[in-house]
N, C-alpha and C positions, 0 to 999 in steps of 0.2 A: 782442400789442401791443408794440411799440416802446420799449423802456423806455432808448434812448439818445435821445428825442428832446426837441429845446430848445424850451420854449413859445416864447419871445423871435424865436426865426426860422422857425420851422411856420409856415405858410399860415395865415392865418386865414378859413375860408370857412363857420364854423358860427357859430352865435347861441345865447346863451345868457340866458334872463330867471327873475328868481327876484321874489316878495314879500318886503318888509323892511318895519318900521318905519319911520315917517320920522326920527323922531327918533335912531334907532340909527342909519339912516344918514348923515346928519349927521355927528353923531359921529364916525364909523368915519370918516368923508371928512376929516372936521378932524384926527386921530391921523394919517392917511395925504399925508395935504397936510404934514403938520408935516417929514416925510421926506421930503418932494419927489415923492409918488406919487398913481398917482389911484386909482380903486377897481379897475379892470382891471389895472393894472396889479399892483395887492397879489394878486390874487386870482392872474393869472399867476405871481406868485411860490408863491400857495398850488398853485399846479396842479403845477407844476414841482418844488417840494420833496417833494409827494404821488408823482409818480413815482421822485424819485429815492430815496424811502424807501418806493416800495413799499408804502404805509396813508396815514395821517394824519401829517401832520411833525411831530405833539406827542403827548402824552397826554392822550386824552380826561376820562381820573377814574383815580384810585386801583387802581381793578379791571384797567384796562390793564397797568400797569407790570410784573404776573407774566409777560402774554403777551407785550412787549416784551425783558423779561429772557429771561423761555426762547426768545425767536429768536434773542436777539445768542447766547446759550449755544449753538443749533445751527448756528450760521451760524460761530463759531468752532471747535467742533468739527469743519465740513466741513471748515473751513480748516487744522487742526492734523492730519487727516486726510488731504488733498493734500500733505499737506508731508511726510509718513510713508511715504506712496507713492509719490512723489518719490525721497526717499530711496531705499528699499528697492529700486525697481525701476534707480536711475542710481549705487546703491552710496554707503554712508555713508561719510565724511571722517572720518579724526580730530582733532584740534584743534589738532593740528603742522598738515596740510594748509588745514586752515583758514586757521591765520593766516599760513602763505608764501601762499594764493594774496592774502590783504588785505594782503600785505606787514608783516607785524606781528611775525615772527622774530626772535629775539635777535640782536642788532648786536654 
């Protein structure tokens, strides 16, 4: 799947119907009208933040937040690990190199 695509300008050629509440949905319609949106429209926001975070764009309950925590944990670890191999493979700088290329050398 496509995980750079924008709800907001994808084709819309599918349909989608679900059971609610009437009174929840009311509700939910009157929360989302207070922002200027309508109920497709919130839900394209939920569609859109669900891809861009890959699950749910919140936490469900309590029990979530271990498996939230050990993703950002492995997803920083790959990223501390690209940067290590980077490194290693294009040659470490020292911190004189460093800061002439940021320009940051004693004047």
């Amino acid at each position: 799947m496509d995980r750079n695509i924008n709800v907001v300008t994808a084709p819309k050629t599918a349909t989608f119907q679900m059971r609610i509440n009437p009174e929840v949905k009311k509700t939910v319609e009157d929360i989302y009208a207070r922002q200027g949106l309508s109920m497709t429209d919130a839900f394209n926001i939920f569609l859109q933040q669900s891809i861009n975070a890959d699950g749910l764009p919140f936490l469900a309950s309590p029990e979530n937040a271990a498996y939230m925590k050990a993703k950002a944990w492995k997803q920083f670890a790959a990223e501390v690990q690209t940067g290590f191999d980077s490194a290693e493979s294009g040659g470490w700088l020292t911190m004189d190199q460093v800061e002439a290329m940021l320009g940051l050398g004693d004047e």
